[in-house]
VEXDOTI-510231 format. One record per residue: residue number from 1; x, y, z of N, C-alpha, C in turn. Coordinates in pm, 1 decimal. Example, Ala and Ser with C-alpha at 12.3 -4.5 7.8 and 13.67 -1.06 7.14 Angstrom:
<recs>
rec nr: 1 nX: 1319.0 nY: -569.0 nZ: 780.0 caX: 1230.0 caY: -450.0 caZ: 780.0 cX: 1320.0 cY: -330.0 cZ: 780.0
rec nr: 2 nX: 1285.0 nY: -225.0 nZ: 708.0 caX: 1367.0 caY: -106.0 caZ: 714.0 cX: 1290.0 cY: 3.0 cZ: 787.0
</recs>
This chain:
<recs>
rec nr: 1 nX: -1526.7 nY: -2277.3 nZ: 2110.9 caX: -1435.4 caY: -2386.0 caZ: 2091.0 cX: -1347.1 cY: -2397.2 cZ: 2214.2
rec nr: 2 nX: -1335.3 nY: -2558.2 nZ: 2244.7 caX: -1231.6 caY: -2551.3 caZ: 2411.8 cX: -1146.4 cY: -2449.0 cZ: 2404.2
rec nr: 3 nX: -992.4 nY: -2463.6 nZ: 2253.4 caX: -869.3 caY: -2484.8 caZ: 2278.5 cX: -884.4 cY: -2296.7 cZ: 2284.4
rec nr: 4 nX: -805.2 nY: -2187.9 nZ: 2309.5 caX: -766.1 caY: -2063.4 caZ: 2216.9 cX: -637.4 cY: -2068.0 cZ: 2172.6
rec nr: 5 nX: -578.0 nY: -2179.9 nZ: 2119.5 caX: -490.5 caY: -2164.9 caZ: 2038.4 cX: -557.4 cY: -2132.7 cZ: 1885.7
rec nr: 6 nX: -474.7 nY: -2114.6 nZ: 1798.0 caX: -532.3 caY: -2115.7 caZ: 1627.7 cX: -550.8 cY: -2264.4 cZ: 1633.4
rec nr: 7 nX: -696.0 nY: -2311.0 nZ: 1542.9 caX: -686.5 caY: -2410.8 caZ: 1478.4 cX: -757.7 cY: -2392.3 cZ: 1343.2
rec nr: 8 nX: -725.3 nY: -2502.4 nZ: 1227.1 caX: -772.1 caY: -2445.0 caZ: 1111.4 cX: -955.2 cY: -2415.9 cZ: 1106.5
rec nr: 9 nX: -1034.6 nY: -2505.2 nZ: 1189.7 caX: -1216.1 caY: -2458.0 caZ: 1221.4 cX: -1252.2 cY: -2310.3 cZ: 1278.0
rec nr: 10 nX: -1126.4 nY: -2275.8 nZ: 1361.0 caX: -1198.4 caY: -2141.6 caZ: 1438.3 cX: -1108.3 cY: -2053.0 cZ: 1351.8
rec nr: 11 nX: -971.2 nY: -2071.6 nZ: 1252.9 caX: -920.7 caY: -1965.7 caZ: 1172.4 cX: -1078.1 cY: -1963.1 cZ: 1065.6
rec nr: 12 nX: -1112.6 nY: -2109.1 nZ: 988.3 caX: -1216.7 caY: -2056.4 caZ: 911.8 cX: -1370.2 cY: -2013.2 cZ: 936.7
rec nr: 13 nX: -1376.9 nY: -2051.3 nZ: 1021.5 caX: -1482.6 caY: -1960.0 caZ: 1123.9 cX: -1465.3 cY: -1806.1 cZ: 1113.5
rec nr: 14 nX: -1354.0 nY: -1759.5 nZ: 1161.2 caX: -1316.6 caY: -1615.8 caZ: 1180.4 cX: -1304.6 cY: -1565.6 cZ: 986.5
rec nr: 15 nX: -1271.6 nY: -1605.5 nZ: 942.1 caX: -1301.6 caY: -1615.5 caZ: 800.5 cX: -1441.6 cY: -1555.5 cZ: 742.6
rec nr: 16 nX: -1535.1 nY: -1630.6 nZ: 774.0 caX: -1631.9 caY: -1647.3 caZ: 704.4 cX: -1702.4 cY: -1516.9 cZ: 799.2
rec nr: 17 nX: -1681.1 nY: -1510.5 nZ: 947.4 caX: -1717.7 caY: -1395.7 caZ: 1000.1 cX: -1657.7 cY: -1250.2 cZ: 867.1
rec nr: 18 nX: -1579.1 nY: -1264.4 nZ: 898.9 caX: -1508.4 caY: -1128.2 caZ: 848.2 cX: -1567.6 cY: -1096.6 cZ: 735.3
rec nr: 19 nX: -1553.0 nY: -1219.6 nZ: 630.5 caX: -1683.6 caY: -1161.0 caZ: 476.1 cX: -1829.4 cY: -1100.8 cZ: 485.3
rec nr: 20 nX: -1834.7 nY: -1134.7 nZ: 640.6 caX: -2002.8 caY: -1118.7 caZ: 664.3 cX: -1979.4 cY: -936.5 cZ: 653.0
rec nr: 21 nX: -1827.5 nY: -936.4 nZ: 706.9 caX: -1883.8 caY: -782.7 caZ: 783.3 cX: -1892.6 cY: -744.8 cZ: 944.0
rec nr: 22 nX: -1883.4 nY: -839.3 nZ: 990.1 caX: -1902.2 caY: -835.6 caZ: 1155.3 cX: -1821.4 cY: -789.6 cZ: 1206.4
rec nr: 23 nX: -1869.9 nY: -707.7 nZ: 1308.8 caX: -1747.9 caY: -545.8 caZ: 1404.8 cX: -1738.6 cY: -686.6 cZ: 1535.6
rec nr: 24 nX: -1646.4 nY: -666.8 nZ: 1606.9 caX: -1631.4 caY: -736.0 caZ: 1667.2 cX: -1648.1 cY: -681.3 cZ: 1784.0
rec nr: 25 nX: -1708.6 nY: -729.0 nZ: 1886.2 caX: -1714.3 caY: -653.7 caZ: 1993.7 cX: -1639.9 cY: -693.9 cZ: 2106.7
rec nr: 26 nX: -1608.9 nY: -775.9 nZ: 2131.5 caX: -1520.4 caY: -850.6 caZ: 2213.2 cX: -1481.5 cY: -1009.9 cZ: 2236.1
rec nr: 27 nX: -1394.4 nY: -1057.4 nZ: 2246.9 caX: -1343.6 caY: -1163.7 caZ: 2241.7 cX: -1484.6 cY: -1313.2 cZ: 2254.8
rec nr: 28 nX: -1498.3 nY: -1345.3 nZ: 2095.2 caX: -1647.5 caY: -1414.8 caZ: 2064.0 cX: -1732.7 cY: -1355.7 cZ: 2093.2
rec nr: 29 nX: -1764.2 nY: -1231.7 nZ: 2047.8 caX: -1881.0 caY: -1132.6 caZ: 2054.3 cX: -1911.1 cY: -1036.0 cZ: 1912.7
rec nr: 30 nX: -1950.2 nY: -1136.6 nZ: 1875.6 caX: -1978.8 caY: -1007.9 caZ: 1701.8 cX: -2081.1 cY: -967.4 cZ: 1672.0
rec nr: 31 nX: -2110.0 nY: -862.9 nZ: 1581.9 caX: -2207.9 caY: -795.7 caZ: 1575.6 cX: -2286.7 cY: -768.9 cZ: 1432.0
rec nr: 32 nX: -2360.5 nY: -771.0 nZ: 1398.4 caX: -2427.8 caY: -711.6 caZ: 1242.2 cX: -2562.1 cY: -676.6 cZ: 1260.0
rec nr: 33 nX: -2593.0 nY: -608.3 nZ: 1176.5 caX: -2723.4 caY: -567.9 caZ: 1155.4 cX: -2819.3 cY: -684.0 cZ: 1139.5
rec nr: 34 nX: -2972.5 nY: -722.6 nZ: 1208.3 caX: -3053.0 caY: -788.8 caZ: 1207.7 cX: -3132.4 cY: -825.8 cZ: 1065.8
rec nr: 35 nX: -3072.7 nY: -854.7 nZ: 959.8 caX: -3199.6 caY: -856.1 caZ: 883.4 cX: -3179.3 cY: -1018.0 cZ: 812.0
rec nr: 36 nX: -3233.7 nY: -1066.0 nZ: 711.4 caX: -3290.2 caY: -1244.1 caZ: 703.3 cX: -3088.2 cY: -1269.1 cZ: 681.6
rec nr: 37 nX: -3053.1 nY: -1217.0 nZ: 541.0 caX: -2930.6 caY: -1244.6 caZ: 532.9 cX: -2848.7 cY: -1318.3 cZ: 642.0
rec nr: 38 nX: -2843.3 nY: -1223.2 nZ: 686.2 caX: -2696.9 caY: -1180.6 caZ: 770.7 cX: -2746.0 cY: -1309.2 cZ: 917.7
rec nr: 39 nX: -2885.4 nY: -1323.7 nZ: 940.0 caX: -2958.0 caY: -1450.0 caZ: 1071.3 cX: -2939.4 cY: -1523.4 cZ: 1034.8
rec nr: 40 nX: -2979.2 nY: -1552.6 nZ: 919.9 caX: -2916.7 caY: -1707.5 caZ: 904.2 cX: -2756.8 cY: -1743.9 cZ: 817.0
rec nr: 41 nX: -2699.2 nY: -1653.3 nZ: 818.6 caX: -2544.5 caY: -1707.3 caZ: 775.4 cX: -2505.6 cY: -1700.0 cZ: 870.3
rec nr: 42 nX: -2550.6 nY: -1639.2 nZ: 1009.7 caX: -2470.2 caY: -1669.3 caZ: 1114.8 cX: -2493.0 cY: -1775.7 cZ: 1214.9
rec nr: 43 nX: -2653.3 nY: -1809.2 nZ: 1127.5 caX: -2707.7 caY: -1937.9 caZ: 1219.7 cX: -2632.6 cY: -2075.7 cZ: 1140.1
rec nr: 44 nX: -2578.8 nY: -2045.9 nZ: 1033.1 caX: -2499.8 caY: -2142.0 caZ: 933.9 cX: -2378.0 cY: -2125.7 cZ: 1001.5
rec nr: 45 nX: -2295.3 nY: -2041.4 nZ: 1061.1 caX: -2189.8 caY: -2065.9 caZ: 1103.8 cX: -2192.6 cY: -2129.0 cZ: 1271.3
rec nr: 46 nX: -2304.5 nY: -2070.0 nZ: 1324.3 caX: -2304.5 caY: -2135.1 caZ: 1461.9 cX: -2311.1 cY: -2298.9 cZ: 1460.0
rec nr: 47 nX: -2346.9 nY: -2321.4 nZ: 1326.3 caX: -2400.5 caY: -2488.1 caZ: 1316.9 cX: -2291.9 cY: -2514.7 cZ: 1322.9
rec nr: 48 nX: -2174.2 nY: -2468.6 nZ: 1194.1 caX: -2024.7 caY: -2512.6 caZ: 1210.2 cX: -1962.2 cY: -2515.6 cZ: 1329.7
rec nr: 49 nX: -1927.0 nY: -2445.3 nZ: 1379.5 caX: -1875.1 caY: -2389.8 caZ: 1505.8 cX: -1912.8 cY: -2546.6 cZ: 1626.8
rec nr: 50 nX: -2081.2 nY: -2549.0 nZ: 1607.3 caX: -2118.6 caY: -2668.5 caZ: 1694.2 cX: -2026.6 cY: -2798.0 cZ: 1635.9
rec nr: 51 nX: -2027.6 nY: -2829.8 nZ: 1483.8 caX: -2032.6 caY: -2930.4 caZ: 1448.5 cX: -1814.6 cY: -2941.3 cZ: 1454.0
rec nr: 52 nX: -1775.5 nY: -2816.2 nZ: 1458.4 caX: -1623.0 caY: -2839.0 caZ: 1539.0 cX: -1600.8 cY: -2887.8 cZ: 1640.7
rec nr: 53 nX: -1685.9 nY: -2905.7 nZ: 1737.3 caX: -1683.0 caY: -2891.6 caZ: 1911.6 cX: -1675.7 cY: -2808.6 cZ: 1982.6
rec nr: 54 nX: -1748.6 nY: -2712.5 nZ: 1904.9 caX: -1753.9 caY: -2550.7 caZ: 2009.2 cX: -1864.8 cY: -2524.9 cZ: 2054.6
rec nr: 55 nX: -1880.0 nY: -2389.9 nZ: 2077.5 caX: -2042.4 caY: -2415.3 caZ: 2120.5 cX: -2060.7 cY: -2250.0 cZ: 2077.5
rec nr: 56 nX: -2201.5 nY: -2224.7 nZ: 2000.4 caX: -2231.6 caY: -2080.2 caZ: 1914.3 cX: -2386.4 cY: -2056.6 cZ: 1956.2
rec nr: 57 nX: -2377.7 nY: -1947.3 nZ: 2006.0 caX: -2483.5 caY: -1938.4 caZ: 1994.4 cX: -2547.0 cY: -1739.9 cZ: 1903.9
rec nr: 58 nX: -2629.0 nY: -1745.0 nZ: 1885.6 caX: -2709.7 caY: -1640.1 caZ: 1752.3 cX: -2814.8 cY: -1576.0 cZ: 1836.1
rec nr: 59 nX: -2799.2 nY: -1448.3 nZ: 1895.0 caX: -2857.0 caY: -1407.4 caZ: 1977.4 cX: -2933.3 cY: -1258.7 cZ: 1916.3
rec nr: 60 nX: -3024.1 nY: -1206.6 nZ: 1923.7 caX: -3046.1 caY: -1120.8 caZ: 1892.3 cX: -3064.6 cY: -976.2 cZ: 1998.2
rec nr: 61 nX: -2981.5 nY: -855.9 nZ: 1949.8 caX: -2999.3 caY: -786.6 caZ: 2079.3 cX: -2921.1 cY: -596.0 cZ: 1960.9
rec nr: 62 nX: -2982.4 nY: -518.2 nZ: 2071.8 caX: -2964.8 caY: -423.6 caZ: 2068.1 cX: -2865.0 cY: -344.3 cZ: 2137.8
rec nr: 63 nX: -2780.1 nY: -229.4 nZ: 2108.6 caX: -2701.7 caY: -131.6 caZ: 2222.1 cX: -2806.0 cY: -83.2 cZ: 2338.1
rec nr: 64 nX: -2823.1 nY: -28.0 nZ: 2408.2 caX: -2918.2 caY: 41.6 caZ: 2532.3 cX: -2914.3 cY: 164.3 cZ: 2490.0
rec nr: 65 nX: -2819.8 nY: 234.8 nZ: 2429.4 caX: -2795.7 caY: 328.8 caZ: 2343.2 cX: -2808.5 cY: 411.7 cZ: 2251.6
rec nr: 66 nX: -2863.4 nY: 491.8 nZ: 2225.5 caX: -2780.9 caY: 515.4 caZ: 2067.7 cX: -2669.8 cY: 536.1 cZ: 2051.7
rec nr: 67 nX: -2574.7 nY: 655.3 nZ: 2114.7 caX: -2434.7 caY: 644.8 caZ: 2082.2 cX: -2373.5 cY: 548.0 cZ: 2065.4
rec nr: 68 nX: -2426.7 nY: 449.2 nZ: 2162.1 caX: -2325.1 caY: 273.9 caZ: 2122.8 cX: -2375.3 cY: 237.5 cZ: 1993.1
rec nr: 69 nX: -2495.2 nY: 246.9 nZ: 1942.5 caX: -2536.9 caY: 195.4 caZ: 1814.4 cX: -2477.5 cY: 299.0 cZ: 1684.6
rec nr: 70 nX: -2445.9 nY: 445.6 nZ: 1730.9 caX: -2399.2 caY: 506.5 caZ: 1600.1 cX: -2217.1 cY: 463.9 cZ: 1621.8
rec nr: 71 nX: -2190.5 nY: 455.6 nZ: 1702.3 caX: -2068.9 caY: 357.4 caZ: 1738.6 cX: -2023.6 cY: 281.5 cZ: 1686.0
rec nr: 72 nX: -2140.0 nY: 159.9 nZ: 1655.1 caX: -2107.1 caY: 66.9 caZ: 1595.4 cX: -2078.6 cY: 88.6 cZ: 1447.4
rec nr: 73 nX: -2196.6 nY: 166.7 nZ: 1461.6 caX: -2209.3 caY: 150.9 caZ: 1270.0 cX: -2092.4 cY: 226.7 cZ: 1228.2
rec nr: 74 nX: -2018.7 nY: 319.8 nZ: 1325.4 caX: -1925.6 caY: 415.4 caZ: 1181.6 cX: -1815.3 cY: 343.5 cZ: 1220.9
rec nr: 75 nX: -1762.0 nY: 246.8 nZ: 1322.7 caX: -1693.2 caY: 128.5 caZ: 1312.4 cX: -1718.7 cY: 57.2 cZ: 1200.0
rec nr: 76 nX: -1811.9 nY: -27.0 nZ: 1172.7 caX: -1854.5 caY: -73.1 caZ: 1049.1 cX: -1828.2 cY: -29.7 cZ: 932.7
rec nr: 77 nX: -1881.5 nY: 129.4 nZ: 924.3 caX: -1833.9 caY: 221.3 caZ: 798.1 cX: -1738.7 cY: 217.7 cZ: 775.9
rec nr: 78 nX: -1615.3 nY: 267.8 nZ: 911.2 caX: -1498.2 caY: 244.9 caZ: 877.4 cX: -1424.9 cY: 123.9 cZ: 863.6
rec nr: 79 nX: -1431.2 nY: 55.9 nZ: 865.3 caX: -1379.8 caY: -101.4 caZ: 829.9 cX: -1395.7 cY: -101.4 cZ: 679.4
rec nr: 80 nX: -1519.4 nY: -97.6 nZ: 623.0 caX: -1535.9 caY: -78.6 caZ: 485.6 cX: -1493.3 cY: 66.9 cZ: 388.6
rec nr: 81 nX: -1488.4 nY: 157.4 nZ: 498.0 caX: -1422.7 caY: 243.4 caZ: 402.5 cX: -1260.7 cY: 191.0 cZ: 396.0
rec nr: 82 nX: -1199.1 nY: 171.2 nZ: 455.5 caX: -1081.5 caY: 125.8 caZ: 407.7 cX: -1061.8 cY: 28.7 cZ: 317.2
rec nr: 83 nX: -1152.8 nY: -95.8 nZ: 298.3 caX: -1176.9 caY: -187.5 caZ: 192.5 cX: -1203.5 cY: -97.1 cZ: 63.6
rec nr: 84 nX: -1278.3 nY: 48.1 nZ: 66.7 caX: -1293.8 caY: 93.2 caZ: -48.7 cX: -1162.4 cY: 186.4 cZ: -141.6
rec nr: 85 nX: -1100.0 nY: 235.7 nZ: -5.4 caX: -963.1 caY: 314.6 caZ: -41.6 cX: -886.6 cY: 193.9 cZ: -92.3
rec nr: 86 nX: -860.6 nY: 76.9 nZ: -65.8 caX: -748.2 caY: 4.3 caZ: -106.1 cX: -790.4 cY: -18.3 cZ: -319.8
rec nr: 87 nX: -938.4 nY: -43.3 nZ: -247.6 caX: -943.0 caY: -86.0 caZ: -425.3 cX: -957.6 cY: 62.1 cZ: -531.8
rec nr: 88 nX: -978.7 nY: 141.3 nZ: -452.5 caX: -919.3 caY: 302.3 caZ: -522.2 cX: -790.3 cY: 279.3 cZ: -552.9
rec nr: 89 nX: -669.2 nY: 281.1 nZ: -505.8 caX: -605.1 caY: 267.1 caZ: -526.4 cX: -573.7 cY: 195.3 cZ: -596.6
rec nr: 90 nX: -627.8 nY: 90.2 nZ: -599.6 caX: -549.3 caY: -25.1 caZ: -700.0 cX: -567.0 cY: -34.3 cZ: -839.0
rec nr: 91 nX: -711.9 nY: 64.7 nZ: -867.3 caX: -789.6 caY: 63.9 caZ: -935.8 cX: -685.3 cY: 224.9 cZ: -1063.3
rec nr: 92 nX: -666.4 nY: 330.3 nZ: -959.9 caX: -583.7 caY: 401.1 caZ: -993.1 cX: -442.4 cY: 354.8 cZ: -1024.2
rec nr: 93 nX: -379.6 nY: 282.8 nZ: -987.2 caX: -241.3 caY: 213.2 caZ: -1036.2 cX: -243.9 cY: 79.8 cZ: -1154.0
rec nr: 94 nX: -351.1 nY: 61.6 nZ: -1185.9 caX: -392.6 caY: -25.3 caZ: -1314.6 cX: -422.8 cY: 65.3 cZ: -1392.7
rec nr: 95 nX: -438.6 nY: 139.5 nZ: -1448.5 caX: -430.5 caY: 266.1 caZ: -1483.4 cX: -341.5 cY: 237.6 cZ: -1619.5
rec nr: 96 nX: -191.9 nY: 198.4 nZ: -1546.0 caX: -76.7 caY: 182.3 caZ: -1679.0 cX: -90.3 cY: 81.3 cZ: -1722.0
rec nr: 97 nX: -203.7 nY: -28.9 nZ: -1690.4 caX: -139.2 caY: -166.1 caZ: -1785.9 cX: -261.0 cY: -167.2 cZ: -1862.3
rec nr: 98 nX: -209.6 nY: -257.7 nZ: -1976.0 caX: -243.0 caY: -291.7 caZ: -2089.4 cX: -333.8 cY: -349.9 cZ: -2134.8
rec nr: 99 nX: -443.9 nY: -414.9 nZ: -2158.2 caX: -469.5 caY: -513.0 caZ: -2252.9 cX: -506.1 cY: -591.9 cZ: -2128.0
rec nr: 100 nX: -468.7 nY: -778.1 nZ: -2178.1 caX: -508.0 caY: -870.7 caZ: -2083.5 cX: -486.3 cY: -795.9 cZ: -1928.3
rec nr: 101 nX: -416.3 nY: -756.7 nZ: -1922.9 caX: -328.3 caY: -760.0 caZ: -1756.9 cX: -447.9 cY: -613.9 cZ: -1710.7
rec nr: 102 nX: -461.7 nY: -533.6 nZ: -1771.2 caX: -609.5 caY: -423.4 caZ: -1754.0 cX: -700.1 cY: -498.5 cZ: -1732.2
rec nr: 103 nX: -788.2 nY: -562.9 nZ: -1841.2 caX: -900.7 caY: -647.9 caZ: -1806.0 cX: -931.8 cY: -718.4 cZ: -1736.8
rec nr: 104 nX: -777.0 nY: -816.8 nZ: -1658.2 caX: -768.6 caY: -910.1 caZ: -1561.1 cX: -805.2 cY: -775.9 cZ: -1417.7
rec nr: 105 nX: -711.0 nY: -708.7 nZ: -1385.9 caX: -713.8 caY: -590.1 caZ: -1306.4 cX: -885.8 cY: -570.6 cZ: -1263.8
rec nr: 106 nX: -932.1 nY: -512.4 nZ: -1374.1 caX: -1077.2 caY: -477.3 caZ: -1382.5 cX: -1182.4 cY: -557.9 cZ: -1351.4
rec nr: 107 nX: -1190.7 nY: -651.4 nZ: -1380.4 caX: -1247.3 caY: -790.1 caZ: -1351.8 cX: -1234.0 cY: -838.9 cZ: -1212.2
rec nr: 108 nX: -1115.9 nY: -823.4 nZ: -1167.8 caX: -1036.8 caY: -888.5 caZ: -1013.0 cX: -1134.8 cY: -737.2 cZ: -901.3
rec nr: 109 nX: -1106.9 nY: -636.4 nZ: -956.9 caX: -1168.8 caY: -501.6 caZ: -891.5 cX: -1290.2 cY: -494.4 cZ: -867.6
rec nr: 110 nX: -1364.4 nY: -522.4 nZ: -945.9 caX: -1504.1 caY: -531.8 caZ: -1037.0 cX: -1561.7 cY: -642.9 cZ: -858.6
rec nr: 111 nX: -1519.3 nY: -754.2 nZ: -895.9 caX: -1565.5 caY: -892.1 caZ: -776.6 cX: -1493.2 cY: -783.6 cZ: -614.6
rec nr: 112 nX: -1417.3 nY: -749.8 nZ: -629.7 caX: -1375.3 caY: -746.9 caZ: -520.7 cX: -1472.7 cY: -606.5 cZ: -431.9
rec nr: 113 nX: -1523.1 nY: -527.6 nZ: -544.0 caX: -1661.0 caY: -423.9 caZ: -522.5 cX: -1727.7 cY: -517.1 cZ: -428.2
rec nr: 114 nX: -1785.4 nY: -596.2 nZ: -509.6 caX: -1932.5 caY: -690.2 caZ: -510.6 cX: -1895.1 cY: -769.0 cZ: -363.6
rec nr: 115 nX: -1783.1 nY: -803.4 nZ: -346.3 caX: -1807.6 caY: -879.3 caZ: -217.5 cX: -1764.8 cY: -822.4 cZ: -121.1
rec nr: 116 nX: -1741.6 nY: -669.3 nZ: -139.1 caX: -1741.0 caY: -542.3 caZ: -17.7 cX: -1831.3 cY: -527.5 cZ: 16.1
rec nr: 117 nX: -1937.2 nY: -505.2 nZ: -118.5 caX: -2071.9 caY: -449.8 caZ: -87.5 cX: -2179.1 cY: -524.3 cZ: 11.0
rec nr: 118 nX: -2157.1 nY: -662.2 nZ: -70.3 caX: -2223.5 caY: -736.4 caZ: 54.0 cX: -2250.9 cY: -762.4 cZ: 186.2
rec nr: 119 nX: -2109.1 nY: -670.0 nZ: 252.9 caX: -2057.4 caY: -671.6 caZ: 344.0 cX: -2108.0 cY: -558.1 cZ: 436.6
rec nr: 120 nX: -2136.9 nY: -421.3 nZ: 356.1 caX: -2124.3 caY: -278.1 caZ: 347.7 cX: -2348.4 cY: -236.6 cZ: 381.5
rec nr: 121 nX: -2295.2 nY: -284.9 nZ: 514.8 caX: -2403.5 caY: -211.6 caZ: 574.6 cX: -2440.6 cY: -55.8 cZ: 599.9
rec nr: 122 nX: -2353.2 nY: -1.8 nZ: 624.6 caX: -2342.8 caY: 174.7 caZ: 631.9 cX: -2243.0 cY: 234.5 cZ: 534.9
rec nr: 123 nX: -2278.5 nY: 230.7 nZ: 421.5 caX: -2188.0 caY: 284.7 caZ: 306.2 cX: -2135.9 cY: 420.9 cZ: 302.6
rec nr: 124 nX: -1982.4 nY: 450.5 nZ: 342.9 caX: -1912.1 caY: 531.8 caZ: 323.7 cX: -1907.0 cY: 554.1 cZ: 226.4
rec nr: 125 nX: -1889.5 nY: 720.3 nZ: 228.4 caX: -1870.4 caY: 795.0 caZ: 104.1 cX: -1754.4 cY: 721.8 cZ: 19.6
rec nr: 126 nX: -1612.3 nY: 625.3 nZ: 68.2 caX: -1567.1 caY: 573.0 caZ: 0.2 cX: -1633.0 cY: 458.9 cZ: -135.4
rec nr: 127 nX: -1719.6 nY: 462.3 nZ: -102.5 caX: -1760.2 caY: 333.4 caZ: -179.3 cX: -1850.7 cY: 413.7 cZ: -277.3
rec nr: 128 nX: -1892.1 nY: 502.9 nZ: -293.4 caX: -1879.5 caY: 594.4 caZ: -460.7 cX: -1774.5 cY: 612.7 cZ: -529.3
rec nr: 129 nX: -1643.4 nY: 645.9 nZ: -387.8 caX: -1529.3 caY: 655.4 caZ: -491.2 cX: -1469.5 cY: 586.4 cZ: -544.7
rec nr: 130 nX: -1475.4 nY: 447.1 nZ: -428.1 caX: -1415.2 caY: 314.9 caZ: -549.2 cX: -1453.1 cY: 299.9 cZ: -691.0
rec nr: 131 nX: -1598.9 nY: 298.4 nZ: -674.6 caX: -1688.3 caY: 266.6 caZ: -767.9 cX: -1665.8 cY: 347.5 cZ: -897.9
rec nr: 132 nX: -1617.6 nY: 467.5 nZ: -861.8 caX: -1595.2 caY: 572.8 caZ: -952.8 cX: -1423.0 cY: 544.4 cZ: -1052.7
rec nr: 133 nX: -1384.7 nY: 447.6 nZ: -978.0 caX: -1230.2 caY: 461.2 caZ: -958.9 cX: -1213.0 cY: 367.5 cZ: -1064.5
rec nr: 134 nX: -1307.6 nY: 282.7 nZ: -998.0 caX: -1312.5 caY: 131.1 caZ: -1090.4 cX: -1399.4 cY: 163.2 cZ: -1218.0
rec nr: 135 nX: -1494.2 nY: 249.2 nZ: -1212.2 caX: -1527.5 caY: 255.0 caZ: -1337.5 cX: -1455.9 cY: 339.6 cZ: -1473.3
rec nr: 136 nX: -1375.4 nY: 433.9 nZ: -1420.0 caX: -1315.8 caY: 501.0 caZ: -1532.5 cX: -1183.2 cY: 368.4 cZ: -1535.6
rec nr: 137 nX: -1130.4 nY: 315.7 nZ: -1508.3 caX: -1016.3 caY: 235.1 caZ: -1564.9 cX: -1128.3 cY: 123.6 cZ: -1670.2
rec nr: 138 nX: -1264.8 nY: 139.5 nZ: -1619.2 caX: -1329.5 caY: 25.0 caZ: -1783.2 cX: -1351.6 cY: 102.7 cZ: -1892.9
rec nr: 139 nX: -1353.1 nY: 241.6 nZ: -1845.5 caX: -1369.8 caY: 390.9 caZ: -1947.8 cX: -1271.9 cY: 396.5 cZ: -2047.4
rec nr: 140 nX: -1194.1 nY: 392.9 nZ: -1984.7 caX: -1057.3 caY: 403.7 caZ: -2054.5 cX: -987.7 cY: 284.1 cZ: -2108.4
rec nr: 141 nX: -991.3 nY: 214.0 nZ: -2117.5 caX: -972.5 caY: 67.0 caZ: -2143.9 cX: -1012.0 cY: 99.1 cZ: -2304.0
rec nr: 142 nX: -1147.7 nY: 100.3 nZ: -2347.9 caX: -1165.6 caY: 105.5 caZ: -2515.9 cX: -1052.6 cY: 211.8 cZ: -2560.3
rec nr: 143 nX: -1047.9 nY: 313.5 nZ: -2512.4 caX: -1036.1 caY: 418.7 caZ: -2536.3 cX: -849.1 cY: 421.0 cZ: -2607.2
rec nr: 144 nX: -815.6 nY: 386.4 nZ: -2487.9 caX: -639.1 caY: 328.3 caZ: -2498.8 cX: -634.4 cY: 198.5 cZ: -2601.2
rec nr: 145 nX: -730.5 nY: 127.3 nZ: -2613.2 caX: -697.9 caY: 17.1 caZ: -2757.0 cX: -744.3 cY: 68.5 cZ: -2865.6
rec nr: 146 nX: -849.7 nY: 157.0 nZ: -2872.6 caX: -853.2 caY: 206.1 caZ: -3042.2 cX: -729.7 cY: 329.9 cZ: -3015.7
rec nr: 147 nX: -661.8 nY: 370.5 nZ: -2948.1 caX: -554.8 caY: 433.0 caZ: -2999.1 cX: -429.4 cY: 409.3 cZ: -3017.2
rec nr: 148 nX: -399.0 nY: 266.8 nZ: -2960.4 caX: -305.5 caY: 201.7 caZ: -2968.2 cX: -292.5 cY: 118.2 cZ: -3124.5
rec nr: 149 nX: -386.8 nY: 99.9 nZ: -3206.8 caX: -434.9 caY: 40.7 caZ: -3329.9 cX: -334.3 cY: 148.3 cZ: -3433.6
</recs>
């Protein structure tokens, strides 16, 4: 895109990157793993990008490396392991509520897994523990209303 100021096409551009998952490598240089997914949502965003007045292009390429390629990925890992600690947490502090405001919690946690995962090319050990985190607050959920009865 000409301008590098913010505008609202290249904020939602950078958007739709970020759900993908993409490590960034340097200023309009991102990166993901090669497989059908991930080629053509980025060949869907290069279209946008064109159809802003920018110019995108979808290149396919490798590190020369391996260290640059295990590089990348535990960059990657780590990006998503922190997506998995937050919903640990959150998952552990819903914990005290109740009823609707639990189920809403659980539900909100539950999606917010699912569109990590999508994301979650090299799965950190965090992302058992979310998973683990999020599943005992649905454990406990029956458990706390037949004793609340």
């Amino acid at each position: 895109m000409p301008s590098r100021e913010p505008s609202s096409p290249r904020i939602a551009i950078w958007r739709k990157l970020k759900r993908l998952g993409v490590a960034q490598i340097s200023d309009g240089l991102v990166a993901l793993p090669a497989d059908p997914r991930t080629r053509e949502a980025l060949e869907w965003i290069a279209a946008e990008v064109v159809e802003a007045g920018g110019t995108a292009t979808v290149w396919l390429g490798r590190p020369a490396a391996a260290p640059a390629e295990r590089e990348l990925a535990e960059a990657m890992a780590g990006a998503r392991a922190e997506e998995y600690r937050e919903v640990q947490a959150e998952a552990k502090a819903a914990t005290v509520l109740d009823g609707s405001a639990r189920s809403a919690a659980l539900r909100r946690l539950r999606g917010e897994l699912n569109r990590i995962n999508r994301r979650d090319f090299f799965p950190p050990p965090e992302c058992e523990q979310a998973r683990s985190a999020v599943e005992a607050l649905a454990d406990e959920a029956p458990i706390r209303a037949r004793s609340s009865r």
